[in-house]
VOPAGU-2260 file (C-alpha; in pm, 1 decimal, decimal comma):
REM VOPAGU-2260
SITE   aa  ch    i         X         Y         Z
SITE  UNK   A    0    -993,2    1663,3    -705,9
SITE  UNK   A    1   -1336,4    1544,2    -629,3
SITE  UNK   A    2   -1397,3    1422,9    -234,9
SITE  UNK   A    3   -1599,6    1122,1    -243,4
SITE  UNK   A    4   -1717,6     854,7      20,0
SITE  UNK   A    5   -1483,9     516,9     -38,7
SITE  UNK   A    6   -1669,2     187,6     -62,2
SITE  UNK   A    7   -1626,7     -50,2     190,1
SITE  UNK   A    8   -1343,4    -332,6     145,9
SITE  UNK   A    9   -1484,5    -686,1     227,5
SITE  UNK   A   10   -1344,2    -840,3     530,3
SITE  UNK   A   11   -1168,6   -1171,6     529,7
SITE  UNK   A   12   -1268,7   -1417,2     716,4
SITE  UNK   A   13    -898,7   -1612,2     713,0
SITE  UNK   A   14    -779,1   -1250,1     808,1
SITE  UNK   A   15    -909,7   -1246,8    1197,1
SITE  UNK   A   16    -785,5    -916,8    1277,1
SITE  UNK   A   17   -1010,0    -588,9    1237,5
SITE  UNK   A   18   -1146,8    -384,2     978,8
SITE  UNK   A   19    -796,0    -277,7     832,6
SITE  UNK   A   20    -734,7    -590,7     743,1
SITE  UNK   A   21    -424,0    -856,0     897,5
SITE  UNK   A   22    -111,5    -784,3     731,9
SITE  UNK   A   23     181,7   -1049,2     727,4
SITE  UNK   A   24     410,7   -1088,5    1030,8
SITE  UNK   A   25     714,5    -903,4     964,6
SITE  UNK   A   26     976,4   -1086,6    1214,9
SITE  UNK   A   27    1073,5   -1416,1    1073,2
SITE  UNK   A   28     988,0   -1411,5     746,9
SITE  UNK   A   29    1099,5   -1435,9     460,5
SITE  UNK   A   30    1184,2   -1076,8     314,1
SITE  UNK   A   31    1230,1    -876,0     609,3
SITE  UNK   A   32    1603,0    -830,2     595,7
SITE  UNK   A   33    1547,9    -735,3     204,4
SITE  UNK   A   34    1257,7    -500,0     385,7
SITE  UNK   A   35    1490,8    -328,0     605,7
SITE  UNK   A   36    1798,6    -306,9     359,9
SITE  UNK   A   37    1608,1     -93,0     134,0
SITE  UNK   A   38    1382,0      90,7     372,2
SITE  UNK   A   39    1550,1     112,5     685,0
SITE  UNK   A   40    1434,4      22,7     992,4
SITE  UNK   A   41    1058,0     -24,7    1088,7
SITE  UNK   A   42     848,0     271,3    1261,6
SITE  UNK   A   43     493,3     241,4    1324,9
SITE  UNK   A   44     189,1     362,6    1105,4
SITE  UNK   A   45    -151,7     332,7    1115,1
SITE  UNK   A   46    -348,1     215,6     780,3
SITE  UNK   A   47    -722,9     223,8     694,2
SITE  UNK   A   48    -934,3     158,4     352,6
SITE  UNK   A   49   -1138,1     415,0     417,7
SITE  UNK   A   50   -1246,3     751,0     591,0
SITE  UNK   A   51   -1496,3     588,7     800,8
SITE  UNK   A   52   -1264,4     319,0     920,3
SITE  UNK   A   53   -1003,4     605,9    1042,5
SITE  UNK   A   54   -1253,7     795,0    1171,4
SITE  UNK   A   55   -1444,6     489,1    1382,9
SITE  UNK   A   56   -1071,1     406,9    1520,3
SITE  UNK   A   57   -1060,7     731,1    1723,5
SITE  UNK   A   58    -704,0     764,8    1703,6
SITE  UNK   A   59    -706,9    1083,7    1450,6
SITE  UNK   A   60    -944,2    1351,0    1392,3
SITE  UNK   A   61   -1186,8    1326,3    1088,7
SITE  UNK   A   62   -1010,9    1634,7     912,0
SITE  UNK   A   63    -651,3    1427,7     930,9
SITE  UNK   A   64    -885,0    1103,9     789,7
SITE  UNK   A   65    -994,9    1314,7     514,2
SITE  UNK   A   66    -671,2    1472,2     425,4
SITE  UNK   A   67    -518,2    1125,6     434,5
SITE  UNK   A   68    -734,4     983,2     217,0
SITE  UNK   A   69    -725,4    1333,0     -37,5
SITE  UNK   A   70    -326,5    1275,2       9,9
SITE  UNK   A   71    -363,1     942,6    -106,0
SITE  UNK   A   72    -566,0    1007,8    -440,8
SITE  UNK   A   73    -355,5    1340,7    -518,8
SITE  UNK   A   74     -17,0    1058,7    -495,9
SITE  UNK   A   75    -153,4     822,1    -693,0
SITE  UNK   A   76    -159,8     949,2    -954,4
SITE  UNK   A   77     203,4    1011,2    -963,1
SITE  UNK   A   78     356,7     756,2    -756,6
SITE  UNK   A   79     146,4     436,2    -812,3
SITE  UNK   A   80     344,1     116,5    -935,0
SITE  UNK   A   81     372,1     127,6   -1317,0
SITE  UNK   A   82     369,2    -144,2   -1562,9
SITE  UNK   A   83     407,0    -133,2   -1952,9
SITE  UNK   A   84     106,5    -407,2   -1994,9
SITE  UNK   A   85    -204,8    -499,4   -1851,6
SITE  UNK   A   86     -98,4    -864,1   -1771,6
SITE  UNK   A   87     225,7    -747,7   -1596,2
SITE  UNK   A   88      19,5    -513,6   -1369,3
SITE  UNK   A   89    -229,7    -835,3   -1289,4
SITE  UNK   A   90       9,5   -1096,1   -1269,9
SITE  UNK   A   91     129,9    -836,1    -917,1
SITE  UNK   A   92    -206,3    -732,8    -833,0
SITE  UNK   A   93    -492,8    -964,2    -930,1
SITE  UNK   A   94    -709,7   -1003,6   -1249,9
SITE  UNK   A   95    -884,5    -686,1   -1286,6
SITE  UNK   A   96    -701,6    -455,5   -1078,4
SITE  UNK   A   97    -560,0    -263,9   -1253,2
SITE  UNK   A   98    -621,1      31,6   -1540,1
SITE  UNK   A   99    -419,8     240,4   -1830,9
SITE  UNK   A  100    -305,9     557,9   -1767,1
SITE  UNK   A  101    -146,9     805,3   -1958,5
SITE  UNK   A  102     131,5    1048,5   -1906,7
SITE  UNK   A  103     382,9    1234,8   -2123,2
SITE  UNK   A  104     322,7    1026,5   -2405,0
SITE  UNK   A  105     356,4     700,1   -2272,2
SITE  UNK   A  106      89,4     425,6   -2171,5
SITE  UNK   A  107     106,8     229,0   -1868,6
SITE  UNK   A  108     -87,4       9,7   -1590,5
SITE  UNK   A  109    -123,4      75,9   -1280,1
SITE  UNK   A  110    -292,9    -134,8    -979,6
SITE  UNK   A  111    -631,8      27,8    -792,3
SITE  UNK   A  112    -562,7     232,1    -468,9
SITE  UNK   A  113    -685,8      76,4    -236,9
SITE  UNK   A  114    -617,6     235,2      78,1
SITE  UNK   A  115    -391,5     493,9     299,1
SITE  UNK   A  116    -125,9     482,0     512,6
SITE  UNK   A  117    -100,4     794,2     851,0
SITE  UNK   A  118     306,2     807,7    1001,6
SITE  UNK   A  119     455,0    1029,3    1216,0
SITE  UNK   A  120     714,2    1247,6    1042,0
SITE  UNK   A  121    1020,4    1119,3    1213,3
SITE  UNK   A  122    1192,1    1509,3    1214,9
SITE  UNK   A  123    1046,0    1581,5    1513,0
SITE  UNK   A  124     781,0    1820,7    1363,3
SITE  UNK   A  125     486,5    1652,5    1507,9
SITE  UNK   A  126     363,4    1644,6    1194,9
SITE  UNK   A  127     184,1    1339,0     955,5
SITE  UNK   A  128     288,3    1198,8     628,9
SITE  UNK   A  129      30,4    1005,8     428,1
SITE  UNK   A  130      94,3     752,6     154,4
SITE  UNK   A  131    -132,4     550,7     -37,2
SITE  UNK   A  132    -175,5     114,1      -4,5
SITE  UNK   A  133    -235,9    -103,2    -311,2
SITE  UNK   A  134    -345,1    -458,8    -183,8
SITE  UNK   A  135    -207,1    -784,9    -242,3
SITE  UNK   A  136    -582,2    -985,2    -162,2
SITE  UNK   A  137    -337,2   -1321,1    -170,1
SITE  UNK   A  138    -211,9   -1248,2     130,6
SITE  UNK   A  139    -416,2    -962,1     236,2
SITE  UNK   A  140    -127,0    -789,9     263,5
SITE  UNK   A  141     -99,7    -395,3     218,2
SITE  UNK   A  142     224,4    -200,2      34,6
SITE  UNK   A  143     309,2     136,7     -65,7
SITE  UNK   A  144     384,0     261,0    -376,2
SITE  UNK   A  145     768,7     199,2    -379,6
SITE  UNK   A  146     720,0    -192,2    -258,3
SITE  UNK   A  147     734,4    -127,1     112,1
SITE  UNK   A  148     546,0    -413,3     255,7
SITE  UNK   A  149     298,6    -331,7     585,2
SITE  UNK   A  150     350,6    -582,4     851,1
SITE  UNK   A  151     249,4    -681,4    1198,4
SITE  UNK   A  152    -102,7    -607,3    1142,4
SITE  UNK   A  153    -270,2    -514,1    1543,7
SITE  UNK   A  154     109,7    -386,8    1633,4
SITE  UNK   A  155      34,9    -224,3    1978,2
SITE  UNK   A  156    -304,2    -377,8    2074,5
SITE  UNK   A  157    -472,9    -196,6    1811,3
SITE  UNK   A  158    -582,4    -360,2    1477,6
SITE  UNK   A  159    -496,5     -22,0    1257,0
SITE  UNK   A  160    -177,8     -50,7    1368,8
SITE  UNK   A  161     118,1    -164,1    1157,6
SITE  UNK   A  162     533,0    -140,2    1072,9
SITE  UNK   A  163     651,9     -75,9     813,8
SITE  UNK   A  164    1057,0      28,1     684,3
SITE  UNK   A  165    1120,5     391,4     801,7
SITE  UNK   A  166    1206,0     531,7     477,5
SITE  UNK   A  167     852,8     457,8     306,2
SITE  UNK   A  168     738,3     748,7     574,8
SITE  UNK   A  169    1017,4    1006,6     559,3
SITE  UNK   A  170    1095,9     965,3     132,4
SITE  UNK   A  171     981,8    1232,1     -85,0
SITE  UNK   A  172     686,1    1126,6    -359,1
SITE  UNK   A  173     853,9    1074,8    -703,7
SITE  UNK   A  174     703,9     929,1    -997,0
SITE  UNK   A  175     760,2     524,8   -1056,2
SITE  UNK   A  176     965,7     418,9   -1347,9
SITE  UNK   A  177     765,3     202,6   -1575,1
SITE  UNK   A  178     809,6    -178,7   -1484,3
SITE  UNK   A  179     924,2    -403,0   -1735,8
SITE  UNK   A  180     896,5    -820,7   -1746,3
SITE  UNK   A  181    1250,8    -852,0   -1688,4
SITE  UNK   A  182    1275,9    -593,6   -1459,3
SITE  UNK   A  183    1008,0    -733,6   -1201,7
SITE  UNK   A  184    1125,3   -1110,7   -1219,4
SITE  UNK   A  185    1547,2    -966,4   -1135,3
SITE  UNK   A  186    1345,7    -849,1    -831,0
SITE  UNK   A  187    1124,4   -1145,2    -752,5
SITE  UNK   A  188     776,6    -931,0    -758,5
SITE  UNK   A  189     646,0    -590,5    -684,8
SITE  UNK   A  190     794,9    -590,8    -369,8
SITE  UNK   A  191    1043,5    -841,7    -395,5
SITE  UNK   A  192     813,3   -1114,9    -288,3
SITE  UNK   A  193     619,8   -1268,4    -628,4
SITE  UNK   A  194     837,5   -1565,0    -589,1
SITE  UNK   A  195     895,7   -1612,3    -203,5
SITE  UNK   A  196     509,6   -1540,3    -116,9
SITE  UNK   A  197     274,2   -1525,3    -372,6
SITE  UNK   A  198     338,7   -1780,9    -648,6
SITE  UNK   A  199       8,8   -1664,2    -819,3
SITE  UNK   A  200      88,6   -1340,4    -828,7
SITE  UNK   A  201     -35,1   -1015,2    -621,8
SITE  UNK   A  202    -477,0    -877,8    -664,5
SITE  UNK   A  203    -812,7    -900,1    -447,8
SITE  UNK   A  204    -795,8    -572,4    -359,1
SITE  UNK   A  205   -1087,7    -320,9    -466,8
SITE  UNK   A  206   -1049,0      22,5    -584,1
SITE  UNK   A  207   -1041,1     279,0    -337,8
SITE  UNK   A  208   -1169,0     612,2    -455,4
SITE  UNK   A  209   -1168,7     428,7    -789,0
């Protein structure tokens, strides 16, 4: 896959945090028992929109940026949220975020990546596991591809810093079912949120590595 520079995400000025971008709180909200039933407890990662941004943070070496970021694209593919229509996908993620893809057959939708996610393999290794970030620009909130929602933006002082449910680190990539109508509303949203947080539905973001 080609390696190419990402293009900037536009900072928010409600947002107030720093370049990756202020993520809801997750203690006291709404959601965050849901959060930690289905991913376990939270653990600490770092997330960025681009390579620059990683890089400029100081906290990992450029190489680990760039393999982040290549990790990101290669998942995608496979593990981004799927939905069988366009307005499905945009009703989650915003008008215009999203694109068809096709796989086995079968036609879907899929939102823009929009970022990357660094965590520390919790096995003891030492080691990093990278995830995409698809954006919610309603909220300015980040999530993976599964629905785990990034919170505590600045955890730790430090404005890449976030939480996020254990298991959205330590799970193995596998490819997303396709999302129907029914099935998104019997969860409340990508995420489990459409109806608690974003009444408008999920998008803002801008494609990352488009």
């Amino acid at each position: 896959m080609i390696d190419r520079p990402f293009p900037p995400r536009k900072r928010s000025a409600a947002a107030g945090l720093t370049a990756a971008g202020a993520l809801a709180m997750l203690s006291g909200c709404d959601g965050a028992p849901d959060d930690q039933a289905r991913f376990g407890p939270p653990t600490e990662v770092s997330a960025f929109s681009t390579v620059e941004e990683c890089v400029a943070s100081g906290a990992f070496a450029k190489v680990t940026c760039e393999n982040a970021a290549k990790e990101a694209r290669k998942t995608d593919e496979k593990a981004a949220p799927r939905f069988d229509s366009k307005g499905l996908c945009e009703d989650q993620f915003g008008g215009g975020q999203c694109l068809a893809r096709n796989e086995g057959g079968q036609s879907f939708f899929v939102p823009l990546l929009t970022g990357f996610m660094i965590g520390q393999m919790l096995n003891g290794s030492g080691g990093y596991r990278y995830n995409g970030l698809y954006r919610n620009g309603r909220n300015n909130s980040w999530y993976t591809p599964g629905g785990a929602w990034l919170t505590n933006g600045g955890y730790g002082g430090r404005g890449y810093n976030y939480q996020v449910g254990s298991r959205a680190v330590t799970a193995p990539v596998t490819t997303q079912r396709i999302q129907t109508r029914s099935s998104v509303v019997s969860r409340g949203g990508f995420g489990g949120r459409v109806s608690a947080r974003s009444s408008g539905g999920w998008g803002g973001g801008r494609s990352f590595g488009g």
